[in-house]
C-alpha positions in Angstrom: 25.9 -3.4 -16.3 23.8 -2.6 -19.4 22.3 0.9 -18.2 21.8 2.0 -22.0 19.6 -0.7 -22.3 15.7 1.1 -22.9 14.4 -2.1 -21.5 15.5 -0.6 -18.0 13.4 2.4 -18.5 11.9 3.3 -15.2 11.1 4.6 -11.6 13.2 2.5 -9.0 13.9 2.6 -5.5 17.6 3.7 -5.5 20.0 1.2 -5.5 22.8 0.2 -2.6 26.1 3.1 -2.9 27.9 0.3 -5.2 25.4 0.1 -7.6 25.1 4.0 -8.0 28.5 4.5 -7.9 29.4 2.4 -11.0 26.2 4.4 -12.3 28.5 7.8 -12.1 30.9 5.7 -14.4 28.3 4.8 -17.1 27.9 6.6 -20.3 24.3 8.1 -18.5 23.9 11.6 -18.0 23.4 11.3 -14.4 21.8 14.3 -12.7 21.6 14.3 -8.4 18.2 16.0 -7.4 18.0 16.8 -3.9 14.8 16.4 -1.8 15.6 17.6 1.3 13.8 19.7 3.1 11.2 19.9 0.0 7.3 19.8 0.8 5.3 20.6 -1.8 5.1 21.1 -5.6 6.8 24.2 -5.8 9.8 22.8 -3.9 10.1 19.8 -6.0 9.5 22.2 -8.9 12.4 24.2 -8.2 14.7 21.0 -7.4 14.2 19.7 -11.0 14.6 23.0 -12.5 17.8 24.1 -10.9 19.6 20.4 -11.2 18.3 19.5 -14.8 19.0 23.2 -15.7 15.5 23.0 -18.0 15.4 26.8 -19.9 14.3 29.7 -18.9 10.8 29.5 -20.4 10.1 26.7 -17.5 6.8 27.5 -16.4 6.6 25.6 -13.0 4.0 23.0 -12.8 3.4 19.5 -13.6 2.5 19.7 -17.4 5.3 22.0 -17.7 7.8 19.8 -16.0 6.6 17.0 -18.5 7.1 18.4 -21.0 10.6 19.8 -20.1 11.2 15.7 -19.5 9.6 15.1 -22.6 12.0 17.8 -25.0 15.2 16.4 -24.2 16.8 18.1 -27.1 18.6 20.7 -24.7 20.0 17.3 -22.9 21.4 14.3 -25.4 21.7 11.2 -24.3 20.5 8.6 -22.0 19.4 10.2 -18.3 19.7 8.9 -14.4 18.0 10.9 -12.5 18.8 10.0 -8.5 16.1 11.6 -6.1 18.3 12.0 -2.6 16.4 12.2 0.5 13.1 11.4 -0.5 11.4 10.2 2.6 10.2 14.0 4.0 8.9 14.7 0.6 6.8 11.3 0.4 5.6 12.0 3.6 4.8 15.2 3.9 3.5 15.7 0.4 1.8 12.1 -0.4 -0.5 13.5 -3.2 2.6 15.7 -5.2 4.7 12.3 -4.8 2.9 10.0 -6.4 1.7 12.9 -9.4 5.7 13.1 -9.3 5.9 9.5 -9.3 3.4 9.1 -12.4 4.8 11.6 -14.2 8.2 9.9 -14.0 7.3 6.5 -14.6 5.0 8.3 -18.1 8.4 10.0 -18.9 10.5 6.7 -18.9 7.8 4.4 -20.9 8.1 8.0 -23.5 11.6 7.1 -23.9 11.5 3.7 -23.6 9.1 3.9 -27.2 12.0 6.3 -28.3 15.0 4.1 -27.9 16.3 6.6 -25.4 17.6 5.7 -21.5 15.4 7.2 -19.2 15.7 5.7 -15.4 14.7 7.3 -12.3 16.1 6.2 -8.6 14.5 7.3 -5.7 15.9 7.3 -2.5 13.8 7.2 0.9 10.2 6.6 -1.2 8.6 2.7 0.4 6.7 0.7 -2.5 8.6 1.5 -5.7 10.4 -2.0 -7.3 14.1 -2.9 -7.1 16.2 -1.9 -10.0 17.5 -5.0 -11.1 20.1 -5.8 -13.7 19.6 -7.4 -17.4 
C-alpha cells in the first residue's frame, strides 16, 4: 500500500480490520480517537486533545483545533487519524459532525499542498467515500 502518498490525502469511511491493520504497520503516525459516548463539540474537543496530545495552550474550539491540525511541528511525519465509534456522534450531534468533517477534509487538502500525509478514517459516519488504494 502507498499510504505516504499525499495524493491519498483525505476523510474516508474507515476501511475493513485488514486494511487498518496493515495501516498500524505503515510508516504513518497513526493516532486512535475514540467517539464513544461523545455528543457534542466539547466531547469531540476533548477526544482530539487527549489522543493527539496537542499542547497545553489548546484553546478548545473549532479554529483552535485547526490550527493545532494545521502546526504539526510538535508531530513529524505523515498522520492517520482513525475516528472509532462514530455513529452516536453523527447522530446525535449532526451539525458538530459535519464542521468536524469540513475541518478535516480542509486539514488534509492543507497537507496535501504541503507534501505531507494527512488521512482521516471514520468509523460508523454514512456518506463519506471509500478509501481506495493507488
Amino acid at each position: 500500500m502507498k499510504f505516504l502518498s499525499k495524493a491519498l490525502n483525505g476523510v474516508y469511511r474507515a476501511p475493513d480490520q485488514t486494511m487498518a491493520a496493515q495501516a498500524g504497520s505503515s510508516r504513518l503516525r497513526s493516532t486512535v480517537i475514540s467517539l464513544r459516548g461523545i455528543n457534542g463539540k466539547r466531547g469531540v474537543l476533548g477526544a482530539f486533545s487527549g489522543a493527539m496530545d496537542f499542547p497545553s495552550g489548546f484553546g478548545a474550539n473549532w479554529d483552535a483545533l485547526a490550527d493545532c491540525l494545521q502546526d504539526l511541528s510538535w508531530s513529524p511525519g505523515c498522520h492517520l487519524l482513525l475516528l472509532q465509534e462514530g455513529a452516536e456522534f453523527a447522530e446525535t450531534a449532526v451539525g458538530e459532525c459535519r464542521m468536524l468533517l469540513d475541518i478535516l477534509a480542509s486539514l488534509a487538502d492543507f497537507w496535501r499542498q504541503q507534501g505531507r500525509g494527512f488521512i482521516v478514517w471514520v468509523d460508523g459516519v454514512a456518506g463519506l467515500p471509500e478509501f481506495a488504494q493507488l
